[in-house]
Structure formats: C-alpha cells, structure tokens
C-alpha positions in Angstrom: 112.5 138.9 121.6 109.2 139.9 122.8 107.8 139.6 126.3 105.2 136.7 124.8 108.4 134.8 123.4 110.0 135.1 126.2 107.4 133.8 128.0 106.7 130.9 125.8 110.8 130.5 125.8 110.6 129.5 130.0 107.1 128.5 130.4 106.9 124.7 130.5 103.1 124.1 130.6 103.2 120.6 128.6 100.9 118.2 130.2 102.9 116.4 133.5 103.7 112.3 133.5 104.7 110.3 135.9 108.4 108.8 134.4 110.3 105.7 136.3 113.6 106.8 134.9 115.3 110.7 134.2 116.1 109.4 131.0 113.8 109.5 128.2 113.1 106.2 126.5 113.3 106.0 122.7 111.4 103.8 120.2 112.1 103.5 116.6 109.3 103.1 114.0 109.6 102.1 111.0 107.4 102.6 108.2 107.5 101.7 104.1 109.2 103.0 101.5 106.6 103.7 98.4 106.3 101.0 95.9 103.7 99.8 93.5 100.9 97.0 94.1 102.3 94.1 91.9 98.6 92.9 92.1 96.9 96.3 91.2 99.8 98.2 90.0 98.7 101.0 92.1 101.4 103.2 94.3 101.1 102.3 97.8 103.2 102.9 101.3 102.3 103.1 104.6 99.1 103.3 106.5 99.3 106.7 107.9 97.2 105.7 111.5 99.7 103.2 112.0 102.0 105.6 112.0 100.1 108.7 113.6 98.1 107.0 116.6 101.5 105.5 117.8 103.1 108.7 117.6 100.6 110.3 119.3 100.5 107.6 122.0 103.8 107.4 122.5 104.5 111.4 122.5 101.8 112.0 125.2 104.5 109.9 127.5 107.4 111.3 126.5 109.1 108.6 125.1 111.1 110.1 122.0 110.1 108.7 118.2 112.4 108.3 115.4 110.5 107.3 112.3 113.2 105.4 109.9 112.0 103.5 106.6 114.1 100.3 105.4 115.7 102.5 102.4 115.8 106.1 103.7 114.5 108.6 101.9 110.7 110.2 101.3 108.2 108.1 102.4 104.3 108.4 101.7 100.9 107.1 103.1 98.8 105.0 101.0 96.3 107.4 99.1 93.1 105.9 101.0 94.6 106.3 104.5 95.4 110.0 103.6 92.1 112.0 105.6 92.5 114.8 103.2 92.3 112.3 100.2 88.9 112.8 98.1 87.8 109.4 98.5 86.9 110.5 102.3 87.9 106.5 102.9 89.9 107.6 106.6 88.2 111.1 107.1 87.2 110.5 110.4 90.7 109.9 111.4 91.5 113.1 113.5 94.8 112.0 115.0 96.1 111.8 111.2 94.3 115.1 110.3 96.1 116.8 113.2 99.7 115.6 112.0 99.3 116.2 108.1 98.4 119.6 109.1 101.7 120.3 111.4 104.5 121.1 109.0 107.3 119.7 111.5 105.3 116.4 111.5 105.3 116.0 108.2 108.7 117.3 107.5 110.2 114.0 109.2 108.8 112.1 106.3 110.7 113.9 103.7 113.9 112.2 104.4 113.9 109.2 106.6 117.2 107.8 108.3 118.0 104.5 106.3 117.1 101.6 109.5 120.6 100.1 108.4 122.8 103.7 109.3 121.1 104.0 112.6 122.9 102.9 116.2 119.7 100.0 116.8 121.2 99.7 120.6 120.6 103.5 121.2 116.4 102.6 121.1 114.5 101.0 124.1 111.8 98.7 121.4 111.2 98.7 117.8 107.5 99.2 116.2 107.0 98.4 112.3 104.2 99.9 110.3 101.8 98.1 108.0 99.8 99.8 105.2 100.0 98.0 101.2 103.6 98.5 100.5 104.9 95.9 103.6 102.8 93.3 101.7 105.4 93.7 98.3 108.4 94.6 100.3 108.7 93.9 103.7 108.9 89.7 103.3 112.4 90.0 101.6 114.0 92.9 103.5 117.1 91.5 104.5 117.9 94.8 106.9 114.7 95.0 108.1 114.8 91.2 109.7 118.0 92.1 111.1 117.1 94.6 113.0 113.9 92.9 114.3 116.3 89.8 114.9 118.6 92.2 117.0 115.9 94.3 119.2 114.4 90.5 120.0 117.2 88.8 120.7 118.6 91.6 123.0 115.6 91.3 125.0 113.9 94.2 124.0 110.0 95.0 122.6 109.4 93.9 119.0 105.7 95.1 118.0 104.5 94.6 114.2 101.5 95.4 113.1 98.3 95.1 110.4 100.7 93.7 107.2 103.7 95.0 108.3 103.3 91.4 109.7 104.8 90.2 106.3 108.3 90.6 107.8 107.6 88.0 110.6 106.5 85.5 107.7 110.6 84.3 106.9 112.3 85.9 109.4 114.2 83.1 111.9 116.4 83.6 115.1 119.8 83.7 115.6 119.4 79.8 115.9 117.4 79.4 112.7 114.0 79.1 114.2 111.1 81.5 113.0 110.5 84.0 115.3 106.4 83.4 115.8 107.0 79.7 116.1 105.2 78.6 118.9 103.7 82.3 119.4 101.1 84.0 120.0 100.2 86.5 117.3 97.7 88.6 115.5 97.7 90.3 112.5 95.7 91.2 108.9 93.2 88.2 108.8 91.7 86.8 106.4 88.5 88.0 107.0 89.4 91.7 106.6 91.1 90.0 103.2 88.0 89.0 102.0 86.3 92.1 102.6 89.6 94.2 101.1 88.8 91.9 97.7 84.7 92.1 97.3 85.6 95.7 98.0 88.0 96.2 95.1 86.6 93.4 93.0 90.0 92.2 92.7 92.6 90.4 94.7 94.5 92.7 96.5 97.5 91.2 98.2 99.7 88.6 96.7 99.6 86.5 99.7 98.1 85.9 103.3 99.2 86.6 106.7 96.7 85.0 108.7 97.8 81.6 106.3 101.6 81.9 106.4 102.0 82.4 110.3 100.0 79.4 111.0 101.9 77.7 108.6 105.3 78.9 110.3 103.9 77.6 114.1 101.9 80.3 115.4 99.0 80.8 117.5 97.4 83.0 115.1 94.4 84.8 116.8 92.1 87.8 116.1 89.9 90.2 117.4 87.1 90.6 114.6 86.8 92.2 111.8 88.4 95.5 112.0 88.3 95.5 115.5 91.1 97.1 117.2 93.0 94.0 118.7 96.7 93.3 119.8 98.6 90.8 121.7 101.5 90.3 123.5 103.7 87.3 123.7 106.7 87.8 126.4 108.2 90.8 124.2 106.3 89.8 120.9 103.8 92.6 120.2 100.9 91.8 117.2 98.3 94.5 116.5 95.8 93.1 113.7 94.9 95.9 111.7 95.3 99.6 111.0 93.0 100.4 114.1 94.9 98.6 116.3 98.0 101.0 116.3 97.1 102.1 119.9 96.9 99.1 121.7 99.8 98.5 120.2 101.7 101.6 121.6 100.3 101.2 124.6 101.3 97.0 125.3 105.1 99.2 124.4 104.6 101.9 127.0 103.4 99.1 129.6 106.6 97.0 128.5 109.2 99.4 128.4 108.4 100.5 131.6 107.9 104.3 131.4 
C-alpha cells in the first residue's frame, strides 16, 4: 500500500454533523420498476431527482439509504429525467449529473432488494419515489401498501412523493380506513397535468392525483406549479412534484430526529 493509501485508509476528513444518537438511522427508498405508459406506450420508471436529491440530502447527514424497488431487480429513470438524455429536458440537474457519473451510485440500481425480502423494522422511515411508472403500477401494488401500512402504523415517517402518490389513492389502515382520509397532503396537481398534456399533445396519465385524494378525504393542497412544495401531517410526508424531493428529505431528517 502506498503512503497516499495509507493515508486516505486513516484520514477521516468527511464533512462533521452533529448526531443525537451513536447509531446511524436508516431510510428505505423505494423507487419503480420499468414498465410501459399504457397511455403513450412509452417505457417509463422513476424520476431520477426524486431519487438523487433525497440521497444526497439524506447522505450529507449520515443517515444510511437502501434503495429497494417493489419487484427487485434493475431499475431505470424515465428517459427525460436522465441529464445526459439528448432531449436536455433535466440538464440543469447537477445533483443527478454527479450520481450518474459515480459508478458505485449507479451500481445500486442494477439489482435492487425486492421491498417484500427486506427486514421493514430494521429502517427508521420509508420514502417512495414518483416519476411515470408509479402512475401504471404503484395503485395496485399489494407489497408496496403493506409496507407503507406497516412503517405508519408503527409510528414511524411515511413520505410519498410527485406520483408516487398513486399508492396512497387505495391504500387503507389496519382498520380499513384510507390512510390520507382526513389529511393533509400534496402531490402531482392538476395543474402540472395540464401542462404535462398541452406539452405532449396527448393525455399522459391514466388518472389524477390531485382528483382521487380529495375524493378519498383529503386536504389536498399545493404549492404552485412546479414549485418545490411538501407537507407534513403528524408522520404523513407529501412532496408535490419532482422538485420537491428535498423538502421532502429534509421534513424526514427533522422527523427522525438526527
């Protein structure tokens, strides 16, 4: 070993937090599993920023991330949410740049834990990812309630996100109630709908956030269009769109306590 590895081997010069507790907290994300747009028919998965910013976030307090996907596997960020993708549609987005370029980043999305294998009591709060594919999968996942059921009703942070709202639009309680029933919450409005269709010239999602949670109880309420915007009810966290994935993390880090 050289003298420079060596050095590098005992040095810890990482940026210093302050920590309540010796033990590292842990937060699971979870992000889709790649499908196609029964509405477009084009591939989609998850919104890379709403995966990358809470990383990130999260990292810089050294609270320990395991990214999971309701199936396991490879997952993949929708095309436009890629910075390197020719379209230049999230080129700006620096934070995402930075981990598509670091090869240990993006080897933890070649083969994701399957969110049903993993020990859910061993993580402090649970953060689900939007992006297109929630909006064709997410409403129906059976494991993926479950495991927001089980975080919530052991008292511990739930925050959803931009569409991967969809899985708060049938999931009920332990005592069959729906879980935003009488909450408040945020996420993909219908304004930002709108703009998604006239964009596209075609309708883009098969249903509506904004419509089902008010139809299901809740306060729905948001920020503006594509304004970064979240909310917290008790341990209910809502971020509204893909720019809101920090506010997000940090209503977890203020939550969790570190």
């Amino acid at each position: 070993m050289s003298e420079v590895e060596q050095a590098q081997a005992v040095a810890d010069h990482h940026m210093r937090v302050d920590l309540v507790s010796s033990r590292p907290k842990r937060v699971l994300i979870v992000v889709a599993n790649p499908t196609t747009s029964t509405t477009l028919g084009w591939p989609v998965g998850f919104w890379a920023a709403e995966l990358t910013h809470p990383y990130y976030e999260l990292t810089e307090r050294g609270i320990e991330i395991t990214i999971a996907s309701p199936g396991g596997g490879k997952v993949e960020m929708d095309s436009l949410s890629d910075p390197r993708d020719p379209s230049q549609w999230s080129v700006e987005d620096l934070i995402s740049m930075g981990f598509v370029n670091t090869p240990a980043l993006m080897e933890l999305l070649e083969n994701t834990p399957r969110l049903a294998d993993l020990v859910l009591d061993e993580f402090d709060a649970i953060m689900v990812a939007g992006g297109q594919a929630p909006m064709f999968t997410y409403r129906e996942d059976d494991d993926l309630k479950a495991a927001i059921r089980h975080f919530y009703e052991s008292e511990k942070p739930v925050a959803i996100y931009c569409h991967g709202t969809a899985v708060l639009a049938d999931l009920t309680l332990s005592d069959g109630s729906y879980l935003v029933g009488g909450k408040t919450v945020t996420g993909f409005s219908n304004v930002e709908e709108d703009f998604s269709d006239a964009f596209v010239g075609e309708k883009v999602m098969p249903w509506r956030i904004e419509d089902v949670l008010k139809e299901r109880g809740a306060n729905y309420v948001q920020g503006g269009m594509f304004k970064a915007f979240a909310v917290r009810d008790g341990r209910l966290i809502t971020g509204q769109q893909q720019y809101s994935g920090r506010k997000v993390a940090q209503m977890v880090i203020e939550a969790i306590g570190v």
